[in-house]
C-alpha positions as CSV (number, residue, x, y, z in Angstrom):
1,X,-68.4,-3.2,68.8
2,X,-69.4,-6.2,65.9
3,X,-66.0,-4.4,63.8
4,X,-64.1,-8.0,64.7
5,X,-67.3,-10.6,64.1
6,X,-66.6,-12.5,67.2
7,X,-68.9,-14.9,68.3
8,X,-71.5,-13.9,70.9
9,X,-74.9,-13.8,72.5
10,X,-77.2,-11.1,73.7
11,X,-78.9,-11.6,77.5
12,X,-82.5,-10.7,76.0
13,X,-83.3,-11.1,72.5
14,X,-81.1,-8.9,69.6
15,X,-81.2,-5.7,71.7
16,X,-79.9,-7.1,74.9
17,X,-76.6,-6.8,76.5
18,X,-73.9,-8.6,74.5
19,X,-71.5,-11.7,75.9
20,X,-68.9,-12.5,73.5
21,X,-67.4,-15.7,73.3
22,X,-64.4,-14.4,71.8
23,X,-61.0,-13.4,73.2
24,X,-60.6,-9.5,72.6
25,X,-63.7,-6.8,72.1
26,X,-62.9,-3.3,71.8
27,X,-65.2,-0.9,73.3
28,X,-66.0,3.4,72.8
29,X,-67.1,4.4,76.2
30,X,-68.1,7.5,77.7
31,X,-68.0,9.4,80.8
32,X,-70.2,12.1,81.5
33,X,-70.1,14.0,85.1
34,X,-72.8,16.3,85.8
35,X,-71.9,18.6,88.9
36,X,-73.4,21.1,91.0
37,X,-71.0,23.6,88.7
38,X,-69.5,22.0,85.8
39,X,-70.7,19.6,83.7
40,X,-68.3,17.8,81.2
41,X,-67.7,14.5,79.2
42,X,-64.6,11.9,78.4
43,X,-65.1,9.8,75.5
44,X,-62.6,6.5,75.9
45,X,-61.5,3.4,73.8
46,X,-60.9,0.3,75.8
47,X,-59.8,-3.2,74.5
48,X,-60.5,-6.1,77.0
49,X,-59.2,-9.4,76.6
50,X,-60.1,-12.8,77.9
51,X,-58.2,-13.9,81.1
52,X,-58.6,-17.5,80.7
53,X,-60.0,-20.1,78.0
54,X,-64.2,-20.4,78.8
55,X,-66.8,-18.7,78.6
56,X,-66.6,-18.3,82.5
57,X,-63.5,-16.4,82.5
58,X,-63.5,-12.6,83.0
59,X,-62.7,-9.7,80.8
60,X,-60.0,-7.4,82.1
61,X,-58.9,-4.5,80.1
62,X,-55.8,-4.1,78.8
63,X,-55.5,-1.0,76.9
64,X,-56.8,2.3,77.5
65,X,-57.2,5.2,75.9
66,X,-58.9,8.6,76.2
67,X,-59.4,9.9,72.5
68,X,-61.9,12.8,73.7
69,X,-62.4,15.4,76.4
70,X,-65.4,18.0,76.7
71,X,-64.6,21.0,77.4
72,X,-65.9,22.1,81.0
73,X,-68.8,24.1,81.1
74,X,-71.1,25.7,83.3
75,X,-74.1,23.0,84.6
76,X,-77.2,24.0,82.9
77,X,-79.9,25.1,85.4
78,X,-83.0,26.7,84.3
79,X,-84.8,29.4,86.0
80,X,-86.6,27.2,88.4
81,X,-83.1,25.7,90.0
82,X,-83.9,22.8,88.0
83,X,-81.5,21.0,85.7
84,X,-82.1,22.0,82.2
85,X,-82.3,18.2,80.8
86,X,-82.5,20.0,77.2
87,X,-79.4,22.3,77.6
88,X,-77.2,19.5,78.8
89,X,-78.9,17.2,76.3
90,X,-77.3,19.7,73.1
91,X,-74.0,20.0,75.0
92,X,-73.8,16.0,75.3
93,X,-74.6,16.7,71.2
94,X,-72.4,19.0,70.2
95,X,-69.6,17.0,72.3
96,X,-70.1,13.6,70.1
97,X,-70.5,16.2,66.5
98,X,-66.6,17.7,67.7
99,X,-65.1,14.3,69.0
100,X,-66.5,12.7,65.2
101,X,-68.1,9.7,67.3
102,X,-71.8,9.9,67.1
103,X,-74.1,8.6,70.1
104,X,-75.4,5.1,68.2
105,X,-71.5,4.3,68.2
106,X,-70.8,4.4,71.6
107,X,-70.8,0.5,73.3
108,X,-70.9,1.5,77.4
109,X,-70.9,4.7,79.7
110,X,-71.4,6.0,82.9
111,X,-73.2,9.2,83.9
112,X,-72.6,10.5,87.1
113,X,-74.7,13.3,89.0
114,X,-73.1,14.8,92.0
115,X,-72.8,17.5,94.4
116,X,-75.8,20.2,94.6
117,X,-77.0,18.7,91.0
118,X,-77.3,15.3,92.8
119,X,-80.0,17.3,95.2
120,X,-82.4,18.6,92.1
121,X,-85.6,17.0,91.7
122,X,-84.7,15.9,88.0
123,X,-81.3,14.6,88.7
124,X,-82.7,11.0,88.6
125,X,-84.3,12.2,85.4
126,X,-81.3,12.9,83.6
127,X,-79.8,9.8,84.1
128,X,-82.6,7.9,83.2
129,X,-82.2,9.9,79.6
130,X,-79.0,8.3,79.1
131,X,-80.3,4.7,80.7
132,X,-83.2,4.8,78.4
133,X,-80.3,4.5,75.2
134,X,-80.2,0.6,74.9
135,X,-79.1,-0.1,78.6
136,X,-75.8,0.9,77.7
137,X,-75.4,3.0,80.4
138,X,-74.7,2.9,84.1
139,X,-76.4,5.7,85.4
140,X,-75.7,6.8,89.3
141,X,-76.9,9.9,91.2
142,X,-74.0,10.1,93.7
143,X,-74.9,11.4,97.6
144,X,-71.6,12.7,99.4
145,X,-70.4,9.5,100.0
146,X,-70.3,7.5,96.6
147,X,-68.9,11.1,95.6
148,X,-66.5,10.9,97.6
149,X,-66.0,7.2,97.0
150,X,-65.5,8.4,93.1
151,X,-63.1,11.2,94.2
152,X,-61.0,9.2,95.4
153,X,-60.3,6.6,93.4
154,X,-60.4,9.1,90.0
155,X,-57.7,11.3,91.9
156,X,-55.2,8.4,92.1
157,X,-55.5,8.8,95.9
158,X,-56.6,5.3,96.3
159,X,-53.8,3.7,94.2
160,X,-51.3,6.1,96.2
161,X,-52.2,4.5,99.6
162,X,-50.9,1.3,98.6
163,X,-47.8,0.1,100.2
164,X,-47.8,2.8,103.4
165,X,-48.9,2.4,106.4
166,X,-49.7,6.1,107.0
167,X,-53.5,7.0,105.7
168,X,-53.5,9.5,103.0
169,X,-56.4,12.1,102.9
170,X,-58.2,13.0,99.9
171,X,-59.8,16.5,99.8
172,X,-62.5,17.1,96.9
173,X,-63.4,20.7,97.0
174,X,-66.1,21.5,94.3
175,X,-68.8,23.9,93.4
176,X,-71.3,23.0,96.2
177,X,-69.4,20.2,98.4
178,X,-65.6,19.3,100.1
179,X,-65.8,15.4,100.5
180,X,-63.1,13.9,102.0
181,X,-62.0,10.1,102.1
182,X,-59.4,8.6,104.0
183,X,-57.2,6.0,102.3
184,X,-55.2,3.2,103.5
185,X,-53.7,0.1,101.9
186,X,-55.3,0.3,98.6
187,X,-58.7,1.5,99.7
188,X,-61.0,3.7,101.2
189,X,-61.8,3.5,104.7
190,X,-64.1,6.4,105.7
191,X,-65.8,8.8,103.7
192,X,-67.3,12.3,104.7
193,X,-68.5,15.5,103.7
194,X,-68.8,19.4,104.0
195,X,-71.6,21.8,103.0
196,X,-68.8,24.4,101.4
197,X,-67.6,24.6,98.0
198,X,-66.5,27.5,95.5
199,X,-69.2,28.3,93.7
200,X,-71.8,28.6,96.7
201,X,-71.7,32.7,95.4
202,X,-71.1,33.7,92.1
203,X,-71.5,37.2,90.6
204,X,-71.0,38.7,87.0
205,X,-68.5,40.6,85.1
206,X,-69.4,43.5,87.0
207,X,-69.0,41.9,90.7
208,X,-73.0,41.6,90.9
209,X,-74.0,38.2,93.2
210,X,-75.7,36.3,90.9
211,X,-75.9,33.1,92.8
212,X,-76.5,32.4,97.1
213,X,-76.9,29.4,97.9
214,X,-78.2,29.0,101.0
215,X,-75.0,27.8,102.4
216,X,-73.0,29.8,101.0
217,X,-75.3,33.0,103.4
218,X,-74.6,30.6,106.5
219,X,-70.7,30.5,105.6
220,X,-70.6,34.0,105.0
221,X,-72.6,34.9,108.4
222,X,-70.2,32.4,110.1
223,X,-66.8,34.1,108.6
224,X,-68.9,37.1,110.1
225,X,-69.6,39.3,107.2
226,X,-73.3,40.7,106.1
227,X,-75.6,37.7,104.5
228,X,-74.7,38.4,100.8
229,X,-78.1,39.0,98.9
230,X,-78.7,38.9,95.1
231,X,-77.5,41.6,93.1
232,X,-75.0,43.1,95.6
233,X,-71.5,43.4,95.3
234,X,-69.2,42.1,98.0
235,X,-65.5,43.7,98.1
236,X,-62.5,42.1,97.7
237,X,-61.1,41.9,101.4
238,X,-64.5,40.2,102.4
239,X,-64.3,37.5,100.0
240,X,-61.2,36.7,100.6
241,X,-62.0,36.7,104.3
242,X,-64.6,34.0,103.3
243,X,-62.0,31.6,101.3
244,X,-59.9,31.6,104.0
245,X,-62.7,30.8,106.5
246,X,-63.8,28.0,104.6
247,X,-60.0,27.0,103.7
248,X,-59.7,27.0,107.6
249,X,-62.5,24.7,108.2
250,X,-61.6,22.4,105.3
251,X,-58.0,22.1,106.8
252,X,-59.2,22.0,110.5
253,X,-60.7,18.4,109.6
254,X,-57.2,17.6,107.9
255,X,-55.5,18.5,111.5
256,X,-58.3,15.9,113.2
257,X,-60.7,18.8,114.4
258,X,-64.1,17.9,113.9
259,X,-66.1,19.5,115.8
260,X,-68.0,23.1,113.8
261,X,-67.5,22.1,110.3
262,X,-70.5,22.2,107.9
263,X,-71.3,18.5,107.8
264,X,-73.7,17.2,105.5
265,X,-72.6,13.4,106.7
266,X,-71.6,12.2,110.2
267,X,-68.4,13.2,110.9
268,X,-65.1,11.1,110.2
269,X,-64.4,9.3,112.8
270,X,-61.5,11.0,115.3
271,X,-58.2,10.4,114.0
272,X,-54.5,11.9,114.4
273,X,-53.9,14.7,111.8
274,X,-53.2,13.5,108.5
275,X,-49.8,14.1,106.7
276,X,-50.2,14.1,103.6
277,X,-52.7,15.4,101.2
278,X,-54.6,14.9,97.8
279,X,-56.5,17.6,96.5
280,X,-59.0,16.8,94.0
281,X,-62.6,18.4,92.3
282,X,-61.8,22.1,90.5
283,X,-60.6,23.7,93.1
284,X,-58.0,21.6,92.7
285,X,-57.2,22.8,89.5
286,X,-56.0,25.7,90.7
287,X,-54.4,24.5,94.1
288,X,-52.0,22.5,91.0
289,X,-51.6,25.4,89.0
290,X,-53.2,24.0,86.4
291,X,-55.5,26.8,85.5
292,X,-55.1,30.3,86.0
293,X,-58.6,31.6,84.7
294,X,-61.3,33.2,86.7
295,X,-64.9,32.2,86.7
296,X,-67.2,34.6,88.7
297,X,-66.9,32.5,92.0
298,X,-64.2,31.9,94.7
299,X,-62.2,29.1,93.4
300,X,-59.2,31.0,93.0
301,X,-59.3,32.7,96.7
302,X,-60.1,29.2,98.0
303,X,-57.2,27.4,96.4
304,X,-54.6,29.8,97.4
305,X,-55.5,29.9,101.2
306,X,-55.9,26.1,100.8
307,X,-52.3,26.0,99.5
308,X,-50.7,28.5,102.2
309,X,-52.7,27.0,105.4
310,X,-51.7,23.5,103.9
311,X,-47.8,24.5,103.4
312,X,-48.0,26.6,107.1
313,X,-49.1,23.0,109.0
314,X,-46.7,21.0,107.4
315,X,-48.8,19.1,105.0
316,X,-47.1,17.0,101.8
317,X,-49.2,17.7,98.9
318,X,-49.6,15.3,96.4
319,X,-50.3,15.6,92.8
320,X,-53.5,13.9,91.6
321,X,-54.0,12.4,87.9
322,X,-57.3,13.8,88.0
323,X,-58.5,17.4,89.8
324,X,-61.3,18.5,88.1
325,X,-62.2,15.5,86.2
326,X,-61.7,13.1,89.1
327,X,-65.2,11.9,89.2
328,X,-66.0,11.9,85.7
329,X,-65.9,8.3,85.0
330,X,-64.0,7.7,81.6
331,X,-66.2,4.1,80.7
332,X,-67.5,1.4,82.1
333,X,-65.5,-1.9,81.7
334,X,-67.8,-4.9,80.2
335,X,-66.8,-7.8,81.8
336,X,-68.2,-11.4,81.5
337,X,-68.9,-14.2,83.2
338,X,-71.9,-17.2,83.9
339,X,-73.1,-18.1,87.1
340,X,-72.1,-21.1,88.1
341,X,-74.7,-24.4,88.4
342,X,-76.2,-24.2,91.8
343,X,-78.4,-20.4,91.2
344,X,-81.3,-19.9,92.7
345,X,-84.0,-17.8,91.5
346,X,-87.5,-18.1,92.8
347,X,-89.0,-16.6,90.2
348,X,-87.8,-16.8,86.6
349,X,-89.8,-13.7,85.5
350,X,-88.0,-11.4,87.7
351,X,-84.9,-11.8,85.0
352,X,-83.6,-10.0,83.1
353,X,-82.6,-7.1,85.5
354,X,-80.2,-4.5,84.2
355,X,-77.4,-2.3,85.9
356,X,-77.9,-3.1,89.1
357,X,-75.4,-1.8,91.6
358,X,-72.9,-4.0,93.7
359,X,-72.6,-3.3,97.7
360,X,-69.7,-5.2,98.3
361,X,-70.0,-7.0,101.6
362,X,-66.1,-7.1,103.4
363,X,-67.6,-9.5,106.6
364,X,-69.0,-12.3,106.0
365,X,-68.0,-14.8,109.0
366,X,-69.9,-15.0,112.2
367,X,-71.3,-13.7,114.2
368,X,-74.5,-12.4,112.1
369,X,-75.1,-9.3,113.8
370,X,-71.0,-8.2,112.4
371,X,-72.5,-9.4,109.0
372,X,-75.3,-7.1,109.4
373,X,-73.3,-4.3,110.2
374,X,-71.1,-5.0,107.9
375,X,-74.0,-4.9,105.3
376,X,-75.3,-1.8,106.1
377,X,-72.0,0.0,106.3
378,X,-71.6,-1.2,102.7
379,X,-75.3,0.2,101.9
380,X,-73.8,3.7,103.7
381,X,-70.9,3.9,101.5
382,X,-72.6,3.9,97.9
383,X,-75.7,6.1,100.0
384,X,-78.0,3.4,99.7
385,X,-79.9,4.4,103.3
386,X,-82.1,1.9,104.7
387,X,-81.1,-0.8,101.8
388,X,-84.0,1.7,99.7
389,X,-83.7,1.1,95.6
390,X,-82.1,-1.7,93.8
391,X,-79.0,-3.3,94.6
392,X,-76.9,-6.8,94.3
393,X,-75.4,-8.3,97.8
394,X,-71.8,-9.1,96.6
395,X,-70.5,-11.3,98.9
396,X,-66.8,-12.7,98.7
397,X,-67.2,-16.5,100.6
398,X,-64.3,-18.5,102.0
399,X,-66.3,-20.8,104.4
400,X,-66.8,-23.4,102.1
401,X,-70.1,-24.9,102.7
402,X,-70.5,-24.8,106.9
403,X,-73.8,-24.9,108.1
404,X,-73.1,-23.0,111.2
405,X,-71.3,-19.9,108.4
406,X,-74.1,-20.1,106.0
407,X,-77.0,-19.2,108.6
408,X,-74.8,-16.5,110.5
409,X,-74.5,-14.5,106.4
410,X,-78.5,-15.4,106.4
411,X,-79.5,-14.4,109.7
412,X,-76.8,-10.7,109.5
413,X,-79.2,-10.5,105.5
414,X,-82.7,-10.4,107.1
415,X,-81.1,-8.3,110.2
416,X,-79.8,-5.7,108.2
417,X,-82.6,-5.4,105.4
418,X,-85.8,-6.3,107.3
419,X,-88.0,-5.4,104.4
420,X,-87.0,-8.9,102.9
421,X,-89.7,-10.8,104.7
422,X,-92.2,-8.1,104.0
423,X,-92.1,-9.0,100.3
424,X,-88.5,-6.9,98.9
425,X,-86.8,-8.3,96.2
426,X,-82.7,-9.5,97.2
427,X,-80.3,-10.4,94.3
428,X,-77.4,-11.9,96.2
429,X,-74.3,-12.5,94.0
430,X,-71.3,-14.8,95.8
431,X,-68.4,-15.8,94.3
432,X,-68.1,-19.2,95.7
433,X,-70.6,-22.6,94.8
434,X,-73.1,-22.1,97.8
435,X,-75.8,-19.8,96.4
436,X,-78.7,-22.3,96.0
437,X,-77.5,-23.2,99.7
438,X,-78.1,-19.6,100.5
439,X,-81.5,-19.2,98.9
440,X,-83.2,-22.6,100.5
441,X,-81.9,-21.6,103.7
442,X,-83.4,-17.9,103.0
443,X,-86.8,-19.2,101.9
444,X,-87.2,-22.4,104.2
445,X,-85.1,-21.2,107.8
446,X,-85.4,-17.4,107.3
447,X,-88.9,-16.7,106.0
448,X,-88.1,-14.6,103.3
449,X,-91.0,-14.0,101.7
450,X,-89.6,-11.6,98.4
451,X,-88.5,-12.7,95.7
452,X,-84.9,-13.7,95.5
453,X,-82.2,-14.1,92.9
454,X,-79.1,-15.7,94.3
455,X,-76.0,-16.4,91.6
456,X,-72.8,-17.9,92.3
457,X,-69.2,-18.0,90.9
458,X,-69.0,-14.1,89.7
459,X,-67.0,-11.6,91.2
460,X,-67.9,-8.4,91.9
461,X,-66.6,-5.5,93.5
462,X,-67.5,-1.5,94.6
463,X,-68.3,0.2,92.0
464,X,-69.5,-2.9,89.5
465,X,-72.9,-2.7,88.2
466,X,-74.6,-5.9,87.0
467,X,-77.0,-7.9,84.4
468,X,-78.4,-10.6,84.8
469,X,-79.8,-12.8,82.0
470,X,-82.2,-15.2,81.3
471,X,-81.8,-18.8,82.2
472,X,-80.1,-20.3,79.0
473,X,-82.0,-23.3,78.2
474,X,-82.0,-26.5,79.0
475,X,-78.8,-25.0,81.3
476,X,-78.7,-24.2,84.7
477,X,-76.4,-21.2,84.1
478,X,-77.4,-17.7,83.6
479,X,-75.2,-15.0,81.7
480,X,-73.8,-12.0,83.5
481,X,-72.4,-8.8,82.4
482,X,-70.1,-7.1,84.9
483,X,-69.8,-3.0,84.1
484,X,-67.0,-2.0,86.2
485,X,-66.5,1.7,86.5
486,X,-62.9,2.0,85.2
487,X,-59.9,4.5,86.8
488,X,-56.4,5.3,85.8
């Protein structure tokens, strides 16, 4: 990343998170998604270059290029039904040894764990392997709705919405989960999912179940065959009697039923039926006729029902850039920026803090109790219940500096994340001049008793992940990097 000696500065001593002062970096980034199936890896090149003339301008890449991709393979889980860290640890290996790019070379990355993997006790664990190289990773376990979140926008669903006034459905059906999100105008709306997915039963060469998964026996039961056990074989006719029950449920939801499905998150909310369609995840694969293989588990049955229950109600299938891969994150975008001269941070020890997830706040006038809902709406999307584990407030401010606007956004921050008087930590990042505004009236009207770090002038959005610097001295500026997941 030093290949074009630009001028720059780290945000904590040499090993920190570098800020270049320069106009154009180059970046190797990776992707690594780590599924309740599959588990594979992009490697990417990126160049970004400056937008404007200062230091406070921001980064926006303008070249992309995927120069490596994994092939697919089976998620490693040992005996237990934990992720086998070690497996997936050699594969990540051997993946850098074929692409000729070793691990010290690599600038950024994201790891995303999703699906059933997301649900293993060490999940967190593996990402904090990766976090643990440099900080040069963001590192997410994804619930059901940040996967389908991910889905959506790696599909090219998102960027398909734009410019029609229809919503547009996408349909992520993987090993262990279906999420759905509904797009409209550019982005995602609602987001949802199902306990169903192909890979719920698997068996061996010789038809032997080696995998159940619990849900898997209830869908079975439900389709009203025997519950599948270990070992057995089940016949042809009664597996494809369970693809096309789940297809039916999967496209019931599509059609605006949803009432019976499997639901692992409230349900979306009642809606006309959709008319047209993304499928992504790798069932998708299939649905696209992009791979004919099979792998010991229903994918193939589940794809072709999908196709002919979609084609018999009328649906418009669109083609996704991304099936399989559509959550496997190709890099994360370095961006840069400073906060602006008016930050308030109550305690300068609590800096530096590294890859810190943005919840992008889309309310921010009054009344406070729509800001509050807002906020925790925003906190439901990236599964961030109860505002639990660390996260920046990104708040986009037109309001200028109104007294009356500032203490609604305070008054909807302490309603929706009541743990803030009690002593929790908030780092509020707004991209207007108001933020020591916002953290006097915090401390001094609102009682906020936990520590706060409140930056201004930087601009972030879903999916950004940020770090925060040191105060540079004798400045009242701190730096920021923005890591921005990046899509096609």
């Amino acid at each position: 990343m030093h290949e074009f000696d630009e001028d720059h500065i780290h945000l904590e001593g040499a090993e920190g998170a570098v800020v270049y002062v320069g106009d154009r970096i180059v970046l190797t980034s990776v992707g690594v998604d780590i599924g309740s199936s599959t588990s594979h890896i992009i490697l990417s090149r990126l160049v970004l270059e400056r937008q404007g003339a200062r230091l406070s301008s921001r980064f926006a890449v303008t070249d992309r290029e995927i120069i490596y991709r994994s092939p697919v393979v089976f998620t490693p889980f040992a005996p237990s039904g934990a992720i086998d860290a070690a497996a997936l640890d050699r594969f990540i290996a051997a993946a850098h040894a074929e692409a000729g790019i070793p691990r010290e070379a690599v600038d950024a990355g994201a790891v995303i764990t999703t699906g059933e993997a997301a649900l293993r006790e060490n999940a967190r664990a593996v990402g904090e392997l990766f976090s643990a190289e440099g900080g040069k990773f963001v590192c997410a376990t994804a619930g059901p709705n940040l996967e389908s979140l991910l889905a959506a926008h790696g599909s090219g669903a998102v960027a398909l919405s734009r410019g029609a006034e229809d919503p547009l459905l996408n349909v992520d059906v993987g090993g262990g989960t279906t999420k759905f999100a509904v797009c409209r105008g550019g982005r995602v709306e609602y987001t949802a999912a199902l306990h169903l997915g192909a890979r719920l039963l698997a068996w061996d060469l010789r038809g032997a179940l080696v995998r159940v998964e619990e849900a898997g026996g209830r869908l079975a039961e439900a389709a009203g065959l025997a519950p599948p056990r270990l070992g057995e074989r089940v016949g042809a006719a009664d597996l494809d009697r369970l693809a096309d029950h789940m297809a039916a449920s999967v496209l019931a939801v599509a059609s605006g039923d949803r009432a019976g499905a499997p639901w692992i998150t409230p349900p979306l909310p009642a809606a006309p039926a959709f008319r047209r369609v993304v499928f992504s995840g790798g069932v998708a694969e299939y649905i696209y006729g992009r791979e004919a293989r099979e792998f010991g588990d229903l994918g193939p049955r589940l794809a072709a029902s999908l196709r002919r229950r979609a084609a018999a109600a009328g649906l418009e299938l669109l083609e996704p850039l991304e099936a399989i891969r559509a959550t496997c994150i190709g890099a994360s975008q370095y961006t840069v920026q400073l906060s602006g001269d008016t930050i308030f941070v109550s305690d300068p020890t609590l800096l530096p803090v590294r890859s810190v997830p943005a919840v992008r706040l889309r309310q921010t006038g009054p009344p406070a109790a729509a800001i509050a809902d807002a906020i925790r709406a925003a906190m439901a999307r990236l599964d961030l219940d109860g505002g639990e584990g660390r996260f920046a407030l990104a708040v986009h401010w037109h309001h200028g500096a109104d007294y009356a606007s500032l203490r609604a956004l305070c008054e909807g921050i302490t309603a929706a994340l009541p743990g803030l008087r009690a002593g929790d930590p908030l780092v509020l990042v707004v991209d207007a001049d108001v933020a020591g505004l916002v953290g006097a009236l915090l401390q001094q009207e609102f009682g906020v008793r936990g520590p706060i770090v409140c930056i201004d002038q930087v601009l972030l959005r879903e999916f950004d992940y940020i770090d925060i610097g040191q105060p540079l001295p004798e400045q009242s500026v701190v730096p920021v990097v923005v890591k921005s997941l990046v899509f096609h």
